[in-house]
TORPA-4810 file (N, C-alpha, C, O; in nm, 3 decimals):
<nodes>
NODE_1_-10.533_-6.616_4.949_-10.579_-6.490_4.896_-10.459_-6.397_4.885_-10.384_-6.417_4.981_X
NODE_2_-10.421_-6.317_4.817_-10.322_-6.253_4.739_-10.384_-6.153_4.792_-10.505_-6.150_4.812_X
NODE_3_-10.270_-6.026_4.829_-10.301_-5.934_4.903_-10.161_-5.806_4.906_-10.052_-5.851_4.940_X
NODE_4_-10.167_-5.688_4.879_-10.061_-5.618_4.824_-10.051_-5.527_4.960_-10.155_-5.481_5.008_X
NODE_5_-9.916_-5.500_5.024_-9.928_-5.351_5.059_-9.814_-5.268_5.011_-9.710_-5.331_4.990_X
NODE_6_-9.812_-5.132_4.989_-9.774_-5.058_4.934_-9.711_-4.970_5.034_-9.756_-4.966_5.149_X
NODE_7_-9.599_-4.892_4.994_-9.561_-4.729_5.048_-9.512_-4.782_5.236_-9.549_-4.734_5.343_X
NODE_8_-9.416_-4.899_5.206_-9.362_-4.873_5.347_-9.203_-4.805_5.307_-9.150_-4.779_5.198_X
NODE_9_-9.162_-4.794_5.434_-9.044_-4.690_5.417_-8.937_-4.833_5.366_-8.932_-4.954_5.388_X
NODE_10_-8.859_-4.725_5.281_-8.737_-4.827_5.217_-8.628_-4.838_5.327_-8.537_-4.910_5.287_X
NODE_11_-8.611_-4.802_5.424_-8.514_-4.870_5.494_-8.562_-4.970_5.604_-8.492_-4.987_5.704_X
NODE_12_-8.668_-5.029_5.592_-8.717_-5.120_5.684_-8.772_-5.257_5.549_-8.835_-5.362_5.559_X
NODE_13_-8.720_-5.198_5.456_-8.808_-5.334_5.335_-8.606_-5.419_5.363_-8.494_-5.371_5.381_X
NODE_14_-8.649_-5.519_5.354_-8.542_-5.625_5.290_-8.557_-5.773_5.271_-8.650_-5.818_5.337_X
NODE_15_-8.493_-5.860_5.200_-8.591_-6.012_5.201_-8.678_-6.049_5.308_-8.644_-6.091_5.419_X
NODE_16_-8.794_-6.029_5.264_-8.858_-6.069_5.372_-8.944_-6.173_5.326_-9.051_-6.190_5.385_X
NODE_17_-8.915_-6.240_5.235_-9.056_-6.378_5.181_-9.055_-6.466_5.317_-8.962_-6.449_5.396_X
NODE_18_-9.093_-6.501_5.327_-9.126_-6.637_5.404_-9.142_-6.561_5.570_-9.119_-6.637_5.664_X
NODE_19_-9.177_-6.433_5.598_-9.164_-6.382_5.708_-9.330_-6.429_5.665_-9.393_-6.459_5.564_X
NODE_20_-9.355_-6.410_5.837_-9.517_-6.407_5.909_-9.610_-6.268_5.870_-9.555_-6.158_5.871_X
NODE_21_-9.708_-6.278_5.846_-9.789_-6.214_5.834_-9.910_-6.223_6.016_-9.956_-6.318_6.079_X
NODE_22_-9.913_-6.079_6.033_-9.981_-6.151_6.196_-10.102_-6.028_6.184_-10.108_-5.946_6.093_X
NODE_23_-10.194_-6.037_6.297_-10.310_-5.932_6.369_-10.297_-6.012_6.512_-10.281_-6.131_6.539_X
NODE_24_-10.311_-5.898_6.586_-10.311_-5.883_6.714_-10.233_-6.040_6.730_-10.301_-6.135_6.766_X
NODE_25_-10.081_-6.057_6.699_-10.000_-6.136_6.747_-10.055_-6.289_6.695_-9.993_-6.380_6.751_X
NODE_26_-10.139_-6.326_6.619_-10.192_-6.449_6.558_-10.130_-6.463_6.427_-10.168_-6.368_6.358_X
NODE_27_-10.048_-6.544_6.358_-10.017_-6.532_6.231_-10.144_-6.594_6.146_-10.221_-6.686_6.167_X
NODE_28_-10.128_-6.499_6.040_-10.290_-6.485_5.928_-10.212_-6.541_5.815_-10.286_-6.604_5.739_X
NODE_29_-10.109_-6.538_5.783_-10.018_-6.569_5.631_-9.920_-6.538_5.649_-9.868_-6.503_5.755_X
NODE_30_-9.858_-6.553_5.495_-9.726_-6.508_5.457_-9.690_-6.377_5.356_-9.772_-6.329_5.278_X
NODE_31_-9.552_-6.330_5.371_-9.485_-6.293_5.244_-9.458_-6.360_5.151_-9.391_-6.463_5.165_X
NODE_32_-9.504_-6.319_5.032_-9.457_-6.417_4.931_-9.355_-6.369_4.827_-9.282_-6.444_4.761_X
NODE_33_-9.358_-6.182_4.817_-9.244_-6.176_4.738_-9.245_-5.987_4.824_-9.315_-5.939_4.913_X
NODE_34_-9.137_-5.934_4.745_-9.109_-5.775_4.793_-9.018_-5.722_4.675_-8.896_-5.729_4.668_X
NODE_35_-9.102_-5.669_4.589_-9.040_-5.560_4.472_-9.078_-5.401_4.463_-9.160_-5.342_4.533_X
NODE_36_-8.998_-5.350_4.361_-8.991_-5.191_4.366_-9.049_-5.214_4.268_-9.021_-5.298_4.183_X
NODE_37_-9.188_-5.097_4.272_-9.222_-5.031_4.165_-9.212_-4.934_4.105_-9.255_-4.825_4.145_X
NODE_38_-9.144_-4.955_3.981_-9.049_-4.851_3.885_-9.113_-4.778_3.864_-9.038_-4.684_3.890_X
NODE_39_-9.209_-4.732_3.833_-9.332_-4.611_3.784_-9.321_-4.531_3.933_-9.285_-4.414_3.920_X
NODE_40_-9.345_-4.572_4.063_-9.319_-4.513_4.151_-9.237_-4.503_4.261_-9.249_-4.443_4.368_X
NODE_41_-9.140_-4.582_4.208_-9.034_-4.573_4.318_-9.102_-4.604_4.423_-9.091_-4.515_4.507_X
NODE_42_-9.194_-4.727_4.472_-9.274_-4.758_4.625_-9.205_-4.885_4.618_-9.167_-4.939_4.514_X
NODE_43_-9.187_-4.941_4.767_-9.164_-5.088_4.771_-9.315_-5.147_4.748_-9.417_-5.087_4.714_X
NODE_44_-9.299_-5.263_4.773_-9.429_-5.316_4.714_-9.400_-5.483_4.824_-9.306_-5.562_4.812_X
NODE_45_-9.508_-5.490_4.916_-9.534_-5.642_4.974_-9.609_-5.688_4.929_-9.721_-5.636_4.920_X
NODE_46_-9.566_-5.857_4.862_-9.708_-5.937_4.850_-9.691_-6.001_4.938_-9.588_-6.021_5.002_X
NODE_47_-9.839_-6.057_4.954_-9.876_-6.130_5.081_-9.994_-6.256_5.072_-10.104_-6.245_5.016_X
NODE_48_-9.957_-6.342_5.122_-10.087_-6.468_5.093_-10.138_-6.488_5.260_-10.083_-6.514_5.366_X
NODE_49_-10.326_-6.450_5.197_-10.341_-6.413_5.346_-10.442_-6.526_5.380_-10.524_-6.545_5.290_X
NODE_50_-10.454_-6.598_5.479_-10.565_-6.655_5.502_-10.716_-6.665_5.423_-10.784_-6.564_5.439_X
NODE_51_-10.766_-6.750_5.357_-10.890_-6.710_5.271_-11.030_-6.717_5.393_-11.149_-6.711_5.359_X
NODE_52_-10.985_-6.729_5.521_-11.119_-6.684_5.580_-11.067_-6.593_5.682_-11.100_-6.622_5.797_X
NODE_53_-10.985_-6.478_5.665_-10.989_-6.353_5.718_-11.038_-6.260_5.590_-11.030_-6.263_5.467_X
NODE_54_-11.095_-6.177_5.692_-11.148_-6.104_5.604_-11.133_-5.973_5.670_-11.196_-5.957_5.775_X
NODE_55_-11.043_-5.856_5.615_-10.975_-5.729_5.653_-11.054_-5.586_5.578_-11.049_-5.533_5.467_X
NODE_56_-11.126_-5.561_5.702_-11.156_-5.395_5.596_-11.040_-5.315_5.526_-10.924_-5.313_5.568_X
NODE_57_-11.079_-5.259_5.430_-11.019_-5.179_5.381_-10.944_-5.025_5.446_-10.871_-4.936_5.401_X
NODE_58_-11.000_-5.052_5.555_-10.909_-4.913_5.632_-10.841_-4.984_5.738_-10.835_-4.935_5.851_X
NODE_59_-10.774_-5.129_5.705_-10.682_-5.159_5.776_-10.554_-5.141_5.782_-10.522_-5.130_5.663_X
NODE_60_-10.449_-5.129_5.852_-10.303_-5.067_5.803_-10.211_-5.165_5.876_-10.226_-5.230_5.979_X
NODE_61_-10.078_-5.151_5.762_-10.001_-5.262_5.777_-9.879_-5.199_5.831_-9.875_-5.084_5.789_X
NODE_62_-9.792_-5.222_5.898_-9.649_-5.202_6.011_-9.557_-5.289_6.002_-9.618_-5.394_5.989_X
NODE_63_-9.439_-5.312_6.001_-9.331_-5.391_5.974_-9.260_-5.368_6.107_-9.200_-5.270_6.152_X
NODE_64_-9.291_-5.504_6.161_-9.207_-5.487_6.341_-9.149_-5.605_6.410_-9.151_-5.721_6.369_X
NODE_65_-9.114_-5.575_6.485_-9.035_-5.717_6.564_-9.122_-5.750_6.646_-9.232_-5.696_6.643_X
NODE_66_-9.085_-5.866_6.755_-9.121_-5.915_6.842_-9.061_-5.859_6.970_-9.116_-5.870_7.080_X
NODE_67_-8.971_-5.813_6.953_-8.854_-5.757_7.040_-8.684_-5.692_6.968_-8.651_-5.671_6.851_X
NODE_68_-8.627_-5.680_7.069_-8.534_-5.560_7.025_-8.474_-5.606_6.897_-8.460_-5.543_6.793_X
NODE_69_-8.422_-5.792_6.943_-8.382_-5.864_6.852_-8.468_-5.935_6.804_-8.417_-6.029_6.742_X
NODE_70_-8.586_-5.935_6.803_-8.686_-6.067_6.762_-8.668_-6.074_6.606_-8.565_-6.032_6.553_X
NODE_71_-8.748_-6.116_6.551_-8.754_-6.100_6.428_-8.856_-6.085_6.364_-8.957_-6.149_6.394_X
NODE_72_-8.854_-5.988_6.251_-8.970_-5.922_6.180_-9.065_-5.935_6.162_-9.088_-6.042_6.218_X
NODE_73_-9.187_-5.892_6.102_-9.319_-5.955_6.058_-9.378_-5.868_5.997_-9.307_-5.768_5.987_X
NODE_74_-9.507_-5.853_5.933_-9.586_-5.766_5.936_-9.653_-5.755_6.020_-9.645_-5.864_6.078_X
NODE_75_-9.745_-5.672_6.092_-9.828_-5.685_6.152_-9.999_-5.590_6.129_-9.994_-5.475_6.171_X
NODE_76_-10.085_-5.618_6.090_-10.232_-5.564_6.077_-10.294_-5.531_6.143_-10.326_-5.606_6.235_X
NODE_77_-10.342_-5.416_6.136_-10.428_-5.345_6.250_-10.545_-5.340_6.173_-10.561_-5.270_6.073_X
NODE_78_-10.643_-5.436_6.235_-10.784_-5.458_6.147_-10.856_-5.296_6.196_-10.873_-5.251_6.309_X
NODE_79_-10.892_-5.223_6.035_-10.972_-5.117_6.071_-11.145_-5.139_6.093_-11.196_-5.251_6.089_X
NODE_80_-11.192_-5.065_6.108_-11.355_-5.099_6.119_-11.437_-5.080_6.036_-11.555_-5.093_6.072_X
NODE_81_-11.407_-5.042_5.895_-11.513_-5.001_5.777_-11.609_-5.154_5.743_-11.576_-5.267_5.780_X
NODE_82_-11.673_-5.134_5.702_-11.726_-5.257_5.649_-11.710_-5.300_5.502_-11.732_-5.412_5.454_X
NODE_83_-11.672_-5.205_5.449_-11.614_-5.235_5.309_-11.484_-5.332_5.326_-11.397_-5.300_5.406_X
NODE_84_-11.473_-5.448_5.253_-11.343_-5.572_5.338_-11.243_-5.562_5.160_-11.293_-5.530_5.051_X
NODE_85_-11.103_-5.601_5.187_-11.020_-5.567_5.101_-11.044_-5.736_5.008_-11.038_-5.848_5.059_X
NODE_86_-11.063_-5.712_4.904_-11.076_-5.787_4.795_-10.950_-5.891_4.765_-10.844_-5.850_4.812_X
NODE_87_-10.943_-6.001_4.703_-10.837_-6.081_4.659_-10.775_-5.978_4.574_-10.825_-5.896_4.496_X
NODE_88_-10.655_-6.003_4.608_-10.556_-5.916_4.492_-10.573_-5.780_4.538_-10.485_-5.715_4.482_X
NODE_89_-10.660_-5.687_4.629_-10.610_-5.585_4.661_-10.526_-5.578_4.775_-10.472_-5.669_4.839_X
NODE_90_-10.524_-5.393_4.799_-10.454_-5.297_4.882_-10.449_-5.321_5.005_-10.554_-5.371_5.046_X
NODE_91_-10.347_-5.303_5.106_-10.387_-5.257_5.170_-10.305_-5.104_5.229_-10.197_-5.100_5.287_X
NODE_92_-10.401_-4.979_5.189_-10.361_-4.816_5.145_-10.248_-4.753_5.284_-10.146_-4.689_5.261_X
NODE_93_-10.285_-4.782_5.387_-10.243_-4.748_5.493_-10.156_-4.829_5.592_-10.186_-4.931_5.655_X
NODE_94_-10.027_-4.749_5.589_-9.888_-4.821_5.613_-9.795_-4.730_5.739_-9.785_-4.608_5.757_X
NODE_95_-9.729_-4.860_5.822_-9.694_-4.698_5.900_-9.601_-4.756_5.951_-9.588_-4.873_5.987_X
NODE_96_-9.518_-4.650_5.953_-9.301_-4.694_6.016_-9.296_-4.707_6.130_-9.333_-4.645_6.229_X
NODE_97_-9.237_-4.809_6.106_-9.192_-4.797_6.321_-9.040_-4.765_6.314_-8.965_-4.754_6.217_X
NODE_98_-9.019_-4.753_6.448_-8.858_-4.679_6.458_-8.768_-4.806_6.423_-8.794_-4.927_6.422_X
NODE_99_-8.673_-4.746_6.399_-8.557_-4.878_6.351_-8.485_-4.888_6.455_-8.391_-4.809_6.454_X
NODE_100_-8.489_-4.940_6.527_-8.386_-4.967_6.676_-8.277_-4.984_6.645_-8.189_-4.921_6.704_X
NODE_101_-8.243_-5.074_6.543_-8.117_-5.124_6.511_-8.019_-5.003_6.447_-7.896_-4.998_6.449_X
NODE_102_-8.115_-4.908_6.389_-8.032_-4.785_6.325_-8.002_-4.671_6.436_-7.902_-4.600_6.427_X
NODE_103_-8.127_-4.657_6.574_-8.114_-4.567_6.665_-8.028_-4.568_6.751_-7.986_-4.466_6.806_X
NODE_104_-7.972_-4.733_6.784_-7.880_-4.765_6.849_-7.725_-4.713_6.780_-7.643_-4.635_6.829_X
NODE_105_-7.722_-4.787_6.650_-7.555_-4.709_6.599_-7.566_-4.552_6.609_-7.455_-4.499_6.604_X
NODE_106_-7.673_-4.463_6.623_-7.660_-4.347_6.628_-7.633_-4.251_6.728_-7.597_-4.133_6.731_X
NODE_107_-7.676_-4.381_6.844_-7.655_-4.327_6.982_-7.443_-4.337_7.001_-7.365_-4.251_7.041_X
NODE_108_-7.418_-4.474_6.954_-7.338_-4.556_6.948_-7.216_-4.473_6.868_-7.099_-4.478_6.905_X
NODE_109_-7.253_-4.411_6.777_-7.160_-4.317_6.654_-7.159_-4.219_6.741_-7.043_-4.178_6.731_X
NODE_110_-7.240_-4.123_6.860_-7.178_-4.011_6.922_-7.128_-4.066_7.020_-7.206_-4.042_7.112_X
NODE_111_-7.049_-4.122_7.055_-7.009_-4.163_7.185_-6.806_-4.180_7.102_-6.702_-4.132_7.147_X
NODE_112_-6.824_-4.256_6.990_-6.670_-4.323_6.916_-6.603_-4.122_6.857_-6.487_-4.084_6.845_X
NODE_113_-6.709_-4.057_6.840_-6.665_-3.980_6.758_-6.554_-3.858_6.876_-6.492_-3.764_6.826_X
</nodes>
């Protein structure tokens, strides 16, 4: 099942195909591609999701590690509506996590300067 999310922050998008797609730490699918959309300047995730999960529509998607160094994923926070997100749709609600890797050179840049 083909599955889009939209409007994560551009400094946390980068190749990410073949990364895990997870909920509550279970992988559900994959990335399958990550482009900009020119009309709005949004990154754009596709995603191939399991065809027997089934995700309300007020679920929201996060881009995070496993740990400091782990490595990436998405991860889904199943919401509770009963309305469930369709093949080929959205999912509307997206949310940043801190970039460790950027908080660290920043700690790291006042210390050299």
């Amino acid at each position: 099942e083909e599955m889009k999310v939209e409007t994560l922050t551009m400094n946390q998008i980068k190749e990410k195909v073949d990364d895990s797609v997870k909920v509550s730490g279970v992988d559900i699918g994959g990335i399958t591609g990550v482009s900009l959309d020119k009309a709005t300047y949004v990154a754009r995730i596709d995603m191939c999701i399991s065809k027997d999960i089934k995700l309300p529509i007020d679920s929201s998607a996060l881009i995070t590690s496993s740990g400091v160094i782990g490595s990436e994923f998405v991860s889904i926070s199943s919401g509770s509506g009963t309305k469930l997100i369709s093949k080929g749709g959205k999912i509307e609600y997206t949310q940043a996590e801190a970039n460790v890797g950027g908080i660290i050179d920043k700690i790291l840049g006042m210390f050299t300067k």
